[in-house]
N, C-alpha and C positions, 0 to 999 in steps of 0.2 A: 610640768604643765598639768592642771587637776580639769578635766571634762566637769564641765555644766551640767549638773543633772538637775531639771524641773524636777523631780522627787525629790530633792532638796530643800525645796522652797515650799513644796505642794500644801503639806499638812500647817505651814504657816497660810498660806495665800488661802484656804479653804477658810479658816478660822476667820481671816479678816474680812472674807466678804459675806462670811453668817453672822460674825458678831461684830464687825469693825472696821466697816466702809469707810472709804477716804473722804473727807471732810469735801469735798467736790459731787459727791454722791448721794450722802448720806439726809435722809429727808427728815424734815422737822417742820411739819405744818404750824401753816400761824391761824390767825383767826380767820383769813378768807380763802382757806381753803386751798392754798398755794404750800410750796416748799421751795429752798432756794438754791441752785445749782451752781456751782462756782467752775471755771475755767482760767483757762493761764492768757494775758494777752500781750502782745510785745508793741511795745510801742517807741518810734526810731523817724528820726530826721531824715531827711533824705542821702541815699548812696549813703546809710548805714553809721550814720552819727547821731552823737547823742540828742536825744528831742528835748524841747522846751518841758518843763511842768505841764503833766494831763490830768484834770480834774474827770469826774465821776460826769459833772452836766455837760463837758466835751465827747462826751461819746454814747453812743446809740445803739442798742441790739433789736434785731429785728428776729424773733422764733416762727418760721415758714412768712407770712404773711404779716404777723400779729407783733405788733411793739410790746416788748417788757421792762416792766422795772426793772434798772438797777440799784440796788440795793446797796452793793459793796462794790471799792474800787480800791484796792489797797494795792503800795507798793512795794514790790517781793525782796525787802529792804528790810535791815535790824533785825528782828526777833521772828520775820516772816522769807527770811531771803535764805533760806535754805534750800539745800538742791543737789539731786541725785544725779550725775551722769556718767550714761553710759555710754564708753566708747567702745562701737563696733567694727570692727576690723575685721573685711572677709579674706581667710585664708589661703587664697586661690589669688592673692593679684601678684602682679610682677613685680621682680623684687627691687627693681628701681624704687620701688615705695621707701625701701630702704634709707634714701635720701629728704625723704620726710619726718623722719623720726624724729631728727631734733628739734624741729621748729614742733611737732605734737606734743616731745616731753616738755619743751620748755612752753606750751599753750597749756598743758595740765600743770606745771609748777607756778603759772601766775592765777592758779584760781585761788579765792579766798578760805578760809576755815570754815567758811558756810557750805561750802561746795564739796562734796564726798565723790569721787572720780571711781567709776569702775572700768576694768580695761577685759575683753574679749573679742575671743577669736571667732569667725564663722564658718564650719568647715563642713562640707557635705551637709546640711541640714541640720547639722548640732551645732552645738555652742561651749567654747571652753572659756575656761575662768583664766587669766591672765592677773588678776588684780579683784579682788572683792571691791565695793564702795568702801572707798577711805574717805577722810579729808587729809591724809599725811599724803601731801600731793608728790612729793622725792620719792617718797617711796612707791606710788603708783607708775613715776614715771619712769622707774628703773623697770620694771617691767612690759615696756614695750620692745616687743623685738620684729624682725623680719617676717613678713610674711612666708609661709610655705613656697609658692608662687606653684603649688601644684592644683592643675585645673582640673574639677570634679563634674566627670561629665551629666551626674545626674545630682548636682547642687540647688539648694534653692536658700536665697540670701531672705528669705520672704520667714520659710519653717524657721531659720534661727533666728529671726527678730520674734518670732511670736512664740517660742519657747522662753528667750528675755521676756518678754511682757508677761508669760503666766505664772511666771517663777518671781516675779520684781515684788516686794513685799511691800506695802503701802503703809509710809511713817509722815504723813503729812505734809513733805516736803515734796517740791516739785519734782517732774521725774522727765529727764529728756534721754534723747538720747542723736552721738554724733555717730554716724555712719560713713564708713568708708567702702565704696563699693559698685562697681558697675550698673547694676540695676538690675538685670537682667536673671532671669529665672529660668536657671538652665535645665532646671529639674522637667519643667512644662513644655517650655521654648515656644512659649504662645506670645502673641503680641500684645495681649488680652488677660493677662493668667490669673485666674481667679484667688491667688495667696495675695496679690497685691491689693484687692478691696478688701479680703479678710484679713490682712495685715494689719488697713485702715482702720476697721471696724471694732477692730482686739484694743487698738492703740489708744480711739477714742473714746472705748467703753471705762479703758484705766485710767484717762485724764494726763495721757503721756505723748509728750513731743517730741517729734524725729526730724531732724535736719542730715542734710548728707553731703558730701562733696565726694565727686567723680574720680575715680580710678579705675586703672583699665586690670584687665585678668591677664595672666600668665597665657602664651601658646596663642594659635591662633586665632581662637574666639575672641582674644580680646582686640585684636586687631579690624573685626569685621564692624562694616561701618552700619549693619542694620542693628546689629547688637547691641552698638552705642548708642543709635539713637531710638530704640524699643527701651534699654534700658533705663537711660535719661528720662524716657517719658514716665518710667513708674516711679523714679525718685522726685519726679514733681510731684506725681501725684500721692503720694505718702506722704510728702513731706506740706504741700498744701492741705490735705487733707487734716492733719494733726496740727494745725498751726505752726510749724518749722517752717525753713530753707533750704533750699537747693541750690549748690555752687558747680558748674563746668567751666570746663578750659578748653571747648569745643569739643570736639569728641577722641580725645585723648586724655591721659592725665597731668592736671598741671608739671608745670615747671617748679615749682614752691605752693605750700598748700599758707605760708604766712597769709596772705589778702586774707584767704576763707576764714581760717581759726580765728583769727581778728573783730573778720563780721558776725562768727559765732561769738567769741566774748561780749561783744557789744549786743548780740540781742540777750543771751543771760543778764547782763547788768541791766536792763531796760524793759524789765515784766510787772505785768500785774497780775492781782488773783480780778477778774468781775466775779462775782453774783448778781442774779436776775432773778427774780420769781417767778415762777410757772405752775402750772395745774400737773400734778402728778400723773404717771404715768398708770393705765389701768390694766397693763400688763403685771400688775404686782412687783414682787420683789426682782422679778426677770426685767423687767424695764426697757426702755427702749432707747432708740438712737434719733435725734429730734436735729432738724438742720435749723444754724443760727448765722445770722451777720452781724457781726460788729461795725461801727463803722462811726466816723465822723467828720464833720463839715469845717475842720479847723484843714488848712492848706500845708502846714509845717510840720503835720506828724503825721507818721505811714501805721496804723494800726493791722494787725495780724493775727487771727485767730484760727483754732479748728473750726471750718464747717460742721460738725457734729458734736453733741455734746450729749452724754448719758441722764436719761432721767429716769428715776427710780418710782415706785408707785409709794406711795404715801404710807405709815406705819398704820396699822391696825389697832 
């Protein structure tokens, strides 16, 4: 097992955001003075079936107050259906997890050759590499094993999602990420804990989407029922925040995680990139974090997005 080290990635991840922002970021004014932000959006029939055909004039972004164009509505299909994901696994849960394995290696061996799977561990605040992003999905899935099921009293599942985000290097392709994991931030033990909105913040500045399904921790924090439901409340709110989903089985961990990985497959098969135009950001190259709603008035499709989306200030 090779430790995750962000200086790994660092002097890559520096370079792409001085000279090689993600195509979601990257600004390119037109003639009225706008540039145009792209995000990911998923769009799903109801109780998680495939939706009708969504056109571009089916759906609406509204940025704070103010309606924008959309510009682009493409779907993350053929030459655009490429996609990073990372699955995170915190190292601390009970090893009943064990009995999930197979239904996760066989949810990573039906993704397609567009799909490059990375597998890591969460342990005490760091992150280990299990698996790099492949697309040789056999081979990613031989490397899922048992969790430690050792409980770190001063853990936080928050610092190793946002050591992934600043180490994830940006190749155009979508970047989500599946999380397995309590919620709960034991590092803090607040109800409140300030990694959970900086989690959001890191997540939506990279254009990266986090989904999670609930599992409980080793010993017996994982058993207390404030834990589960504190922590429950930060993996909605991470996972609404970034446009993902959030799957429990009350406040325990399921019985089969097959339903969840399922309803993950089906929202990766059913994304799109939007683009909207906006007035650039006069923060400069620091840019900001701007709140948007997607939404549409067709009754048969469930659209879903980040509340936030990064805009960057305009090129000089």
């Amino acid at each position: 097992m090779r430790k995750f080290v962000a200086g790994g990635f660092s002097a890559v991840f520096i370079a792409i955001l001085l000279g090689m922002l993600p195509l979601a970021a990257r600004p390119q004014s037109d003639t009225a003075g706008t540039i145009p932000v792209t995000t990911v959006v998923t769009a799903l029939g109801s109780k998680f079936t495939a939706p009708p055909a969504v056109s571009k004039d089916d759906v609406t972004l509204r940025e704070g107050s103010i309606h924008r164009d959309i510009t682009q509505w493409i779907p993350a299909q053929g030459d655009r259906a490429g996609l990073q994901l990372a699955i995170v696994i915190d190292d601390s849960l009970q090893k009943s997890f064990g009995n999930q394995i197979k239904a996760l290696s066989d949810f990573i061996t039906s993704q397609p050759k567009s799909t490059s799977v990375g597998v890591f561990y969460a342990a005490n605040g760091t992150l280990q590499v299990a698996s790099q992003f492949n697309p040789d999905s056999e081979a990613v899935a031989k490397t899922v094993r048992l969790p430690s099921g050792t409980y770190g009293a001063a853990s936080s599942i928050y610092q190793s999602l946002m050591q992934l985000i600043a180490g994830w290097p940006v190749t155009g392709a979508r970047r989500e990420v599946l999380l397995f994991s309590d919620g709960f931030d034991y590092l803090r033990k607040e109800r409140f804990s300030p990694d959970v909105q900086l989690t959001i913040d890191k997540a939506q500045q990279a254009g990266i989407l986090i989904h999670a399904i609930y599992e409980s921790t080793a010993g017996r924090p994982g058993r207390n029922r404030r834990v589960a439901n504190v922590g429950q409340g930060n993996l909605n709110q991470i996972c609404d925040g970034t446009g993902g989903y959030a799957f429990f089985s009350g406040d325990r961990s399921p019985l089969s995680i097959d339903p969840y990985v399922s309803q993950v497959g089906m929202v990766i098969k059913n994304q799109y990139f939007l683009t909207f135009a906006t007035v650039p950001s006069k923060n400069g190259a620091k840019g900001e974090l701007r709140s948007i709603k997607v939404s549409t008035e067709r009754r048969d499709v469930q659209l879903k997005a980040p509340d936030k989306v990064f805009v960057p200030g305009s090129e000089k």
